[in-house]
N, C-alpha and C positions, 0 to 999 in steps of 0.2 A: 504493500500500500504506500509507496511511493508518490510521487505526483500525479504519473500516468494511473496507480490502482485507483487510488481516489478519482480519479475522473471516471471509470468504471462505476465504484460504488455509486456513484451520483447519478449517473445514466439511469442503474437500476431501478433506481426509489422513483424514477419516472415513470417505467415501464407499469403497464396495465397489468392487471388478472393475476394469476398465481404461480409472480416470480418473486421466489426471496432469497437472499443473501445467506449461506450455510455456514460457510469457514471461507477463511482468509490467513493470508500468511504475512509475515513482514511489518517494516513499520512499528507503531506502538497500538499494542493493544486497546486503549481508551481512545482512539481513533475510530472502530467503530459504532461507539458511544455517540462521539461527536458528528457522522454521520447518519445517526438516525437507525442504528444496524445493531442497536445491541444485543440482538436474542443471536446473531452469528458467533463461534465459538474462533479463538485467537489462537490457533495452532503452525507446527511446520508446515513447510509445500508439501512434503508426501505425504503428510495428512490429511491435508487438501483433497489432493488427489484421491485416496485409498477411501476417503469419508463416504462411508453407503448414501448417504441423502445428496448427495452430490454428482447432478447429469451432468454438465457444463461445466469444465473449470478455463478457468481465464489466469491466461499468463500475461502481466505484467512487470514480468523479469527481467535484467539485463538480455540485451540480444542475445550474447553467446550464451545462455540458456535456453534457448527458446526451442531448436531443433529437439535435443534432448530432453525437454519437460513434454514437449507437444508428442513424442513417441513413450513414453513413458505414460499420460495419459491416456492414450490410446488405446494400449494394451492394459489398462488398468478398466478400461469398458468406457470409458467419459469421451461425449466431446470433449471439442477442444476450441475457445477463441482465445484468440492469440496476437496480440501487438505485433504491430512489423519491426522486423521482417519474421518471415518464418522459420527461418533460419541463418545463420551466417555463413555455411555452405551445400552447395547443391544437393548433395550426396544425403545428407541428412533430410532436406528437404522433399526429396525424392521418397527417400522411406517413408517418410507422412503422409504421404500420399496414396501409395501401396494400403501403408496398415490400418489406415480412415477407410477405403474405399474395399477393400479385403472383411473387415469389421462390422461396413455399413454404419460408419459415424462422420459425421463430417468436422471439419475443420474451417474454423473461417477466420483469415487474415484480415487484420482493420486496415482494410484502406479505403476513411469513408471519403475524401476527396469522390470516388466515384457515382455515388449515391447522392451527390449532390446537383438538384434540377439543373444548374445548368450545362453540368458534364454529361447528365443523362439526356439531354437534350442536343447536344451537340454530335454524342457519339451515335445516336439513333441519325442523325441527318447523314452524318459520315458512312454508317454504313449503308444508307437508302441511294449514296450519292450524291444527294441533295445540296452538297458543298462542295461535288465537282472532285475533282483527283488531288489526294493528299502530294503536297510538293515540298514542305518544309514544317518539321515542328521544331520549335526552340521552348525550352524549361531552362528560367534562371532562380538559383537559392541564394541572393547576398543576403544573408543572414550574420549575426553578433552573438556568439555565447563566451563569458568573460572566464577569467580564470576560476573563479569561483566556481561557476556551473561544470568544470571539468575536475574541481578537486570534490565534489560533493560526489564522484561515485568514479572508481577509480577506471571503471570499466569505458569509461566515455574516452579514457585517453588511450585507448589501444584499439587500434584497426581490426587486431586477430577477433576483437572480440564485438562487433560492429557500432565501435566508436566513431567512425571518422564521418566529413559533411556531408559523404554521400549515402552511405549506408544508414544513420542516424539522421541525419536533418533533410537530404534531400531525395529520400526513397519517395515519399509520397508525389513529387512531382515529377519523378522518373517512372514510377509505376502509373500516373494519369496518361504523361505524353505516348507511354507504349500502349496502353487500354484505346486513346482514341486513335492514334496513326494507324496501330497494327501491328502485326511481330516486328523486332527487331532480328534480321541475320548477321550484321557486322558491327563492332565496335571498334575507333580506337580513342585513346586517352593518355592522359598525364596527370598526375597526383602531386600536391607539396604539403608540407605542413610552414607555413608564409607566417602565420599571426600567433603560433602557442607553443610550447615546449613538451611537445608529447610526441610517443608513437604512432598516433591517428593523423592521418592527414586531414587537413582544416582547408582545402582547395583544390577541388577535379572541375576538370574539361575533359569533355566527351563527347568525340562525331557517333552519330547513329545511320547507319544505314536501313530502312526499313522492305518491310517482304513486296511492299509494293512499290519499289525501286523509290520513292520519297528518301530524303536525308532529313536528319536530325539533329540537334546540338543540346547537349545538357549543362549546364556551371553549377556546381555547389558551392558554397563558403559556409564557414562560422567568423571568418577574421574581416569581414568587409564593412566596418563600421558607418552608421549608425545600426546599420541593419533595416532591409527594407522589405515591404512584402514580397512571397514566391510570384514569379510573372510564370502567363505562358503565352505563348507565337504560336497560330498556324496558320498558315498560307497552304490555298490549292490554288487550281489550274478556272476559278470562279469569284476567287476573294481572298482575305485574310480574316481573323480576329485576334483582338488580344485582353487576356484575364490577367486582373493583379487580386491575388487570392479566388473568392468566389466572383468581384467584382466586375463586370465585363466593362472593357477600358474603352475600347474597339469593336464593330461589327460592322466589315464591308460586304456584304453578298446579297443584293438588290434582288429584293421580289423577298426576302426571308428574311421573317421576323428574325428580332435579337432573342438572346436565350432570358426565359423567366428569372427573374432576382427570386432570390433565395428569401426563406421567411425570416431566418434567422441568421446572420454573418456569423462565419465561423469562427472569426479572429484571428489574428497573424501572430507568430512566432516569430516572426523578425528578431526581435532581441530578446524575448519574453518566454520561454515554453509554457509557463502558464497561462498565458492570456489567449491562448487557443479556446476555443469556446466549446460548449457541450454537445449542440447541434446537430456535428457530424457524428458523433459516438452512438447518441439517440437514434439516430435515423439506422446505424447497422445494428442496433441493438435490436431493434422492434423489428427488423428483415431475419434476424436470429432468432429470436422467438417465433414467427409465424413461419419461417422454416422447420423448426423444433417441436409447433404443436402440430404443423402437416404434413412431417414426413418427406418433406421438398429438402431438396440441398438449399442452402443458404445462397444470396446472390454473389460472396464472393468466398470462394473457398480453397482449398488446396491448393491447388492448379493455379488458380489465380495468384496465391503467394510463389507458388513455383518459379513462375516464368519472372517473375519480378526477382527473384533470388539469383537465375541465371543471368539475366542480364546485368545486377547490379555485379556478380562474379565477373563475370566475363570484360564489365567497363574495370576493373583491378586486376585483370590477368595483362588486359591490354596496355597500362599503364607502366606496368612491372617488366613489361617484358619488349616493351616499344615496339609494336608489334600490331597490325590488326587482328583480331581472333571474330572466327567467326562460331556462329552462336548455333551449335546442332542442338538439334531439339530431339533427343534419344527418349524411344517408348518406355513409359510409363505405362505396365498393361493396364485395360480397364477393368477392374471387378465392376461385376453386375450389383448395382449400389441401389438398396433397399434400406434409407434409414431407420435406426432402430430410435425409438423413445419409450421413455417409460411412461406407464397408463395413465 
């Protein structure tokens, strides 16, 4: 119960009908208290997990746990929602995927950026057409986290463990730009660490090549002060737009409306991780539930963190090794996926 748990717990006590809060880990115990959650019991993660009253557990663990806790619950019988990323390497990520889909549980990766009206409205035009042939997408993250927000959790300053601006701060808008372009085949990139004293790099550039011959450009930071909101570009072969957070900045493509404003802004993390707002959390929270009570896979799951894993891998193979890598997309069988819920 960290920052990010606590933005969970708070989702929760929104949610409708009969969802409640069992066990939690971390953090201080009287923190449940303070949220409104005192009949949940204050135990470790594998008691989390291993708790009979417990369908759904949610990790809000450092990244380099995530692969390993999400297959751990798995085989313990529980969903599993899970903070991005899903893992900090493929290979694990891949196995979550098998033993969710083997199991008949699903997995769902937070990345509510996608669930928000106006990226659901955009990606429905892109794949109708309706916006003409993808030519160019650009995602930039100048972003500010100071030294203090890297000494307050050691795991933030090592890349092994997905610390750095792109795995940690600008996964969500690398995982958007790939959701509406389309696959990415080729990366290449370069890494620094420019603004902090740590292992994590705090500065990537990344060209994308995507499956529909379009290019791409990614920027992360943490060191670009003041820190400003995530933007994003795209240009087809009909118009361009451009979003600064959920904001739409931009919209050229005549004859087509702009995308609907959102009810509630999500809030930027420019320099602030707190000041992210609750919004998006809400909106995958309640697409998990009505996934959960109908037996439906959730709208973003597995798979979804999957491909976001490889590609955020493969822009750090490319960096490391100066090199373009291109991005195979090795089978993952399908089990015949039946989820399970309890009564």
């Amino acid at each position: 119960m960290g920052t990010i748990g606590r933005r969970h717990v708070e989702a929760l006590g929104h949610l409708e009908g009969d969802v409640r809060l069992v066990a939690a880990s971390g953090g201080a115990a009287s923190t449940l208290a303070e949220l409104g959650q005192a009949d949940a019991v204050h135990v470790s993660p594998d008691e989390v997990i291993a708790h009979p009253d417990v369908d759904v557990v949610v990790l809000c663990t450092p990244s380099g746990l995530h692969g390993e806790q999400t297959l751990t619950a798995l085989r313990a019988g529980k969903h599993v929602v899970v903070e991005k990323p899903l893992s900090v390497d493929v290979a694990s990520a891949e196995e979550a995927v098998r033993v969710a889909e083997e199991r008949g549980l699903f997995v769902s990766v937070i990345s509510q950026r996608r669930l928000e009206p106006q990226s659901q409205y955009v990606k429905r035009l892109v794949d109708e057409g309706t916006l003409g042939r993808p030519v160019l997408g650009e995602a930039f993250v100048h972003w500010l986290r100071d030294d203090a927000y890297y000494a307050h959790a050691a795991w933030r300053t090592r890349q092994d463990q997905g610390g750095g601006s792109l795995m940690n701060q600008g996964l969500h808008s690398v995982d958007l730009l790939a959701w509406l372009m389309g696959p990415v085949t080729q990366v290449t990139a370069q890494y620094d660490t420019l603004g902090h004293d740590m292992d994590a790099e705090d500065t990537t550039v990344a060209t994308l090549r995507f499956a529909s011959g379009a290019l791409g450009t990614v920027v992360t930071s943490t060191a670009t002060p003041p820190g400003r909101p995530a933007t994003m570009k795209l240009f087809t072969s009909r118009g361009a737009a451009e979003f600064a957070n959920s904001d739409v900045v931009s919209w050229d493509f005549d004859g087509v409306p702009a995308p609907p404003e959102p009810n509630a802004a999500p809030g930027s993390g420019a320099s602030d991780p707190s000041a992210i707002g609750l919004a998006g959390h809400l909106a995958q929270w309640r697409d998990i539930v009505d996934a959960y009570r109908s037996g439906r896979p959730p709208a973003i799951g597995a798979r979804d963190g999957l491909a976001t894993v490889r590609l955020l891998c493969g822009i750090y193979e490319a960096a490391e090794t100066g090199r373009a890598v291109t991005l195979d997309q090795p089978d993952v069988p399908v089990a015949a996926q039946t989820l399970e819920r309890s009564p």
